[in-house]
Phi, psi and omega in degrees: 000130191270208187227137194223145175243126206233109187237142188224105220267014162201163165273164196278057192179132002272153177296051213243356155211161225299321185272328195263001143248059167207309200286326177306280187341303207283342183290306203295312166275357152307319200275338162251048148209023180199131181275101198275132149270099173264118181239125185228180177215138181234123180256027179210123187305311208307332179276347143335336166277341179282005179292335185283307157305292162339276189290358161304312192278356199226175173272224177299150187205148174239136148226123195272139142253169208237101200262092182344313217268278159353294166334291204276331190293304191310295251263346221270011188267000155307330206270319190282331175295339196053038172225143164008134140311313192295327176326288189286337186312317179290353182273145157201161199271335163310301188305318182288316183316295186321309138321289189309337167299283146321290160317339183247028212231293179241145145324033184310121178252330198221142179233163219192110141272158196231079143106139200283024178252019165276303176311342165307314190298344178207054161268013189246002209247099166271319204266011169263156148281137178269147133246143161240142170269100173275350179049310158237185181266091182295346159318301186277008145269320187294345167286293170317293182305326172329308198296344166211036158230155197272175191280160023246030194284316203309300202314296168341286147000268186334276166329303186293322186274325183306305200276337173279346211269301184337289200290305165335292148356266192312315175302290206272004167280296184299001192250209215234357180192123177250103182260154188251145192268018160182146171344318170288316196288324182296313171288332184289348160298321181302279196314337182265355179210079166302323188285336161250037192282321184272351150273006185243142208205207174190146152225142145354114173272120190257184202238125173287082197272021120318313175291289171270101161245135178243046203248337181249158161346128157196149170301180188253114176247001177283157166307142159319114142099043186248110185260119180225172217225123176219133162236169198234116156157177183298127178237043158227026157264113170353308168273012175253308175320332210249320176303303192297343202254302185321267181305338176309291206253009181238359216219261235300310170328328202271342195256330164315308170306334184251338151199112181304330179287031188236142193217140179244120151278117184231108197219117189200158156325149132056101161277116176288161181307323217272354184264256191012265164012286187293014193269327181283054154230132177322107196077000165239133183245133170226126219259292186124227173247129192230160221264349169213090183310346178278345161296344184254323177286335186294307176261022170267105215314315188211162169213135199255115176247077165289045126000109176263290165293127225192114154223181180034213209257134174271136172310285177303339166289282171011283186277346173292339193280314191274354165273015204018069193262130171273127178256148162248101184244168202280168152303312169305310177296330178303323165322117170108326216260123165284089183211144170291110176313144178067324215282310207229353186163124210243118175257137159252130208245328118229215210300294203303325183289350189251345143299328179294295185277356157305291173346286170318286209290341205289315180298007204246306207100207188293137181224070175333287217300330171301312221278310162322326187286291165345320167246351139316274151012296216238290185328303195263346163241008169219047185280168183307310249257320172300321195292292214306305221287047134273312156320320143285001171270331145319317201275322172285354201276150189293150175312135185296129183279000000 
């Protein structure tokens, strides 16, 4: 069994939002064919009980913490530097000792990064093979937030997509292999870096679709005689706040006005003030965190993703597909996901259209033949077990000389 050095810019547990089913998916199958060394970071108290679950799966392990708010002060020494934000946001000289320990320690054959504010740790490593996972192009969401924030946070924005796009570069000449969470975010990397094109590539992020099944049992947590509209995920993230508030107070009155018995549920953790709020509006609820998310996908009439800001492949679209939920999604959200539009996943493309077809379909009634494709769908093109084994083909390729 060889030795993999594994770096993760949060821990990889519990799988309970988008980087963190996915770095989780890749620890878990690493690990039975490698003895993994994991340096993480925990920005949140509360994933401190999962530590103990974590290192089951690994060899040697560092965990740091990562106090946001600190964090954020820290990164603005970037601005002097003329470098990323995102760098120092990552940094720290415990992790680097540590690595370098490891590495001059163990027998390390593959070293797997988790998202480019990582890859500063090992810009010193030539004689290992590097993969970096970008899973998205974060330049280019930061570029998107720039578009609707006022100054001087845009300039900022702006300036973070320039100099990370920059650094992103820099990362996929040098390192021996770059991965992507779908087929789309990879060409468009071929395109901002035509000259590493034949190193970069991509996998699926999948769905346990045993788990979200709508073949088991769940409660009702909703009211009797209720037409409900739910979207899902960490609501105190930037594109989920700006999806929910965006539809809450621009959508959701016009599809309220025509039929009053409709109700939006917005469920998810750590609610922002501005999520909070929207609980003081006619018909809408925000549950905060809650203890299983499938009882709420399970009874919902539709489940909605206006994601206006957005890359690569959404999680909460997936698993609503494989619970044979019919979604209706921004174009953004939609992006990256292999489904036949309207057949398997119905895009709206703005306000007046995505009220028009909640209308439609919640006034149509039940639409099996969607909801089955649907999840046929997610079965065949997105499990782990299909995703992962690109990666051990990554991992087999001969060592960098």
């Amino acid at each position: 069994m060889g030795e993999l050095l594994y770096l993760v810019h949060r821990i990889p547990y519990p799988p309970n939002k988008g980087d963190k089913i996915r770095s989780y998916h890749l620890l878990e199958h690493l690990a039975q064919h490698h003895r993994v060394h994991l340096g993480t970071f925990i920005d949140d108290e509360g994933d401190r009980k999962y530590i103990e679950k974590v290192r089951s799966l690994c060899g040697e392990t560092c965990f740091i913490n990562l106090h946001p708010g600190m964090a954020r002060v820290r990164s603005f020494s970037g601005l002097l530097r003329r470098k990323p934000l995102t760098l120092p946001y990552y940094w720290n000289p415990r992790l680097q000792a540590w690595v370098n320990r490891i590495l001059g320690t163990r027998p390390v054959e593959n070293i797997l990064i988790f998202s480019s504010g990582m890859a500063q740790y090992v810009s010193h490593v030539h004689h290992i093979r590097r993969i970096i996972d970008f899973v998205d192009i974060d330049s280019d969401k930061w570029m998107q937030y720039s578009t609707s924030a006022g100054w001087p946070m845009n300039w900022i924005y702006r300036r973070e997509s320039r100099l990370l796009l920059g650094y992103e570069k820099e990362i996929a000449r040098a390192f021996d292999s770059a991965t992507f969470v779908s087929e789309t975010e990879a060409d468009l990397f071929h395109q901002l870096l035509p000259e590493a094109a034949a190193k970069v590539t991509h996998f699926n992020n999948g769905v346990d679709a045993d788990y979200f099944s709508p073949q088991n049992s769940y409660p009702n947590p909703y009211p009797q005689g209720k037409h409900i509209l739910v979207f899902t995920g960490a609501m105190d993230y930037r594109a989920n706040v700006d999806a929910v508030v965006w539809f809450a107070r621009s959508v959701f009155p016009a599809i309220r006005a025509k039929l009053p018995e409709v109700e939006f549920y917005i469920v998810g953790t750590r609610p922002s003030s501005a999520v909070a709020a929207l609980a003081a509006l006619p018909g809408i609820r925000v549950t905060g965190s809650v203890p299983d998310v499938r009882p709420y996908l399970a009874h919902a009439s539709l489940v909605v993703a206006p994601l206006r800001i957005a890359r690569g492949i959404q999680n909460k679209v997936l698993e609503a597909m494989a619970m044979e939920k019919i979604v209706i999604a921004s174009p953004s959200a939609a992006e990256g996901i292999r489904a036949q539009r309207e057949e398997e996943l119905v895009v709206a493309l703005d306000e007046q259209d995505f009220a028009h077809r909640v209308i439609s379909f919640l006034q149509k009634g039940a639409h099996p033949g969607i909801c089955r494709a649907a999840r046929v769908r997610v079965l065949e093109d997105y499990s782990w077990k299909n995703g992962l084994g690109r990666i051990d083909r990554l991992l087999s390729q001969p060592q960098p000389v």
